[in-house]
C-alpha positions as CSV (number, residue, x, y, z in Angstrom):
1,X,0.0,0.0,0.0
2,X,1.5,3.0,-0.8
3,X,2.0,6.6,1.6
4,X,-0.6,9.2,1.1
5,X,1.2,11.7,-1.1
6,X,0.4,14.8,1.3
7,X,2.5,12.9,4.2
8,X,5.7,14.8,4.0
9,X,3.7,17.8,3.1
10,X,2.0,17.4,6.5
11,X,5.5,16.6,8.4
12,X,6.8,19.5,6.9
13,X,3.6,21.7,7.6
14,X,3.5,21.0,11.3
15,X,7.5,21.4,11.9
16,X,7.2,25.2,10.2
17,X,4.0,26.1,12.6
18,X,5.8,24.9,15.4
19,X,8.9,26.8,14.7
20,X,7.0,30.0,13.7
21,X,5.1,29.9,16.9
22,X,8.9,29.6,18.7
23,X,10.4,32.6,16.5
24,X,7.2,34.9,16.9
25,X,7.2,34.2,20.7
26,X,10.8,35.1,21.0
27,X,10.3,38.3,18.8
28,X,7.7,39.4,20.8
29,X,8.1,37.4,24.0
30,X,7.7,41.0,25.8
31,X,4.6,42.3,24.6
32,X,1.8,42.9,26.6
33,X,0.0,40.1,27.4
34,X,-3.6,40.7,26.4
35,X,-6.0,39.1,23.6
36,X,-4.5,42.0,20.8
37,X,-1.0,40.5,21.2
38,X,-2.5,36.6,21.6
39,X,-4.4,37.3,18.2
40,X,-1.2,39.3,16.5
41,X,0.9,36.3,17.7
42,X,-1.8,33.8,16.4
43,X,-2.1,35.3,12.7
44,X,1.9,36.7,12.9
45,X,2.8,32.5,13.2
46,X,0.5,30.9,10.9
47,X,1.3,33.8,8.0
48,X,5.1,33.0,8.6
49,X,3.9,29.0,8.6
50,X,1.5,29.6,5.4
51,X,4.6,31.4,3.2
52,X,7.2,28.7,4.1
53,X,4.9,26.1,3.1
54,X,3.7,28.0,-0.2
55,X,7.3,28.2,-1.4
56,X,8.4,25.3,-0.2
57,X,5.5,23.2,-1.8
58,X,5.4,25.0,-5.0
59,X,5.3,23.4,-8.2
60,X,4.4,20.0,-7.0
61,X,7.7,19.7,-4.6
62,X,7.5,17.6,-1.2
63,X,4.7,15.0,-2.9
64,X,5.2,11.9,-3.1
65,X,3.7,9.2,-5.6
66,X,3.3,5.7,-5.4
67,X,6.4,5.2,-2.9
68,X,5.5,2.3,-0.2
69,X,6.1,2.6,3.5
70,X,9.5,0.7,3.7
71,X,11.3,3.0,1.6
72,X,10.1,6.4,3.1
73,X,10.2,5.2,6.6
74,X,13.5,4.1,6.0
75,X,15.0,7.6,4.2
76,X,12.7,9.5,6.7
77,X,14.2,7.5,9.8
78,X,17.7,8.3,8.3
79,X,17.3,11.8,7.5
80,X,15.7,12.4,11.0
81,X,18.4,11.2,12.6
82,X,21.2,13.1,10.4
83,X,18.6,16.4,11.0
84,X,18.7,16.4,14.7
85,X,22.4,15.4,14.9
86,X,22.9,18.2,12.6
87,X,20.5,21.1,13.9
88,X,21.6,20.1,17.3
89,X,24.9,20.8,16.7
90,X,24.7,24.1,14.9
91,X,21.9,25.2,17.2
92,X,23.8,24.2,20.2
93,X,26.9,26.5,18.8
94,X,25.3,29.5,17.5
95,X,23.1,29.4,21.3
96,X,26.5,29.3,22.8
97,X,28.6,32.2,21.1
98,X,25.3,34.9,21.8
99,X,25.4,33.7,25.4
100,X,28.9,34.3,25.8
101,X,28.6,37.3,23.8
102,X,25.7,38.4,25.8
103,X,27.0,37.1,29.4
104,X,30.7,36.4,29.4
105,X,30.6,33.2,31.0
106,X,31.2,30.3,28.9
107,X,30.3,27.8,31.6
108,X,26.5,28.8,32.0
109,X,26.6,29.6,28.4
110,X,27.3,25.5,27.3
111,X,24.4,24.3,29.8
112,X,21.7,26.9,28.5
113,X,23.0,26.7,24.8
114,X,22.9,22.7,24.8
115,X,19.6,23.0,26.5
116,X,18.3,25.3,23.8
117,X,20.0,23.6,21.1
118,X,18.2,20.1,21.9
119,X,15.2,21.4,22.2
120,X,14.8,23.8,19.3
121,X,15.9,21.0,17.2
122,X,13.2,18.5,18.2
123,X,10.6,20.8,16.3
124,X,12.8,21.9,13.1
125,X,14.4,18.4,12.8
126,X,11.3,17.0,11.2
127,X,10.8,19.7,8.9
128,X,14.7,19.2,7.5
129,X,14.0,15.4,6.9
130,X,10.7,15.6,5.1
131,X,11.8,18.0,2.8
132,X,15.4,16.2,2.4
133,X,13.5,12.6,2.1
134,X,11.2,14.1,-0.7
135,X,14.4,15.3,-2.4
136,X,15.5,12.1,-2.4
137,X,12.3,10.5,-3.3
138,X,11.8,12.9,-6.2
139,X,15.1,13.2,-8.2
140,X,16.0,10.5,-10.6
141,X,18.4,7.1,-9.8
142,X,20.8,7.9,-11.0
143,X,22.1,5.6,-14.0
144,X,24.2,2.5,-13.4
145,X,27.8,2.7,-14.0
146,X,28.6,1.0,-17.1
């Protein structure tokens, strides 16, 4: 039986939200707190959400056709993995210069960078491997060496 050909589309969908909801809380993590701001945060995150998906799904990209489970959970699985390990690690870096930038103490910086780096990965990690797996999925095999 093969995936639905939204599936990736979907992964990919839910990953931008929740990282739009994280950057427009951080952005505007000191506004006042009353139902203006909770709407303006509301409509501010699924506009950023709604333009990421729109160019990233344009022209048919991130659908998948006639591919069976085994295949995509295997790529997906892979490219997860690679994701997080890579997100992580960038994440976990760039967190750590601004907090010794900001504070001068590189001890407290690695705990709260690491922390941040983790975390903020979990929700773009996903995001990074569906739109890497239906890369993958997509582009041609490439021709057997004669």
């Amino acid at each position: 039986m093969p995936v639905p050909s939204q599936l990736l589309r979907v992964v990919f969908a839910a990953s931008a939200l929740a990282c739009s909801l994280i950057l427009m809380l951080f952005l505007r993590g000191r506004a006042p707190q009353d139902d203006l701001n909770w709407g303006l945060l509301l409509l501010g995150t699924v506009g950023l959400a709604a333009v990421i998906c729109a160019l990233a799904f344009r022209g048919g990209r991130m659908r998948v056709q006639g591919v069976a489970w085994a295949p995509l959970l295997h790529g997906f699985l892979w490219q997860l993995l690679g994701a997080y390990l890579v997100c992580a690690t960038l994440l976990t870096l760039i967190g750590w210069c601004l907090v010794v930038w900001v504070t001068r103490s590189p001890l407290n910086a690695a705990a709260l960078a690491l922390l941040a780096g983790a975390w903020l990965s979990l929700w773009l990690a996903p995001g990074v491997a569906a739109w890497r797996t239906a890369q993958r999925l997509q582009s041609p095999a490439p021709a057997a060496l004669a």
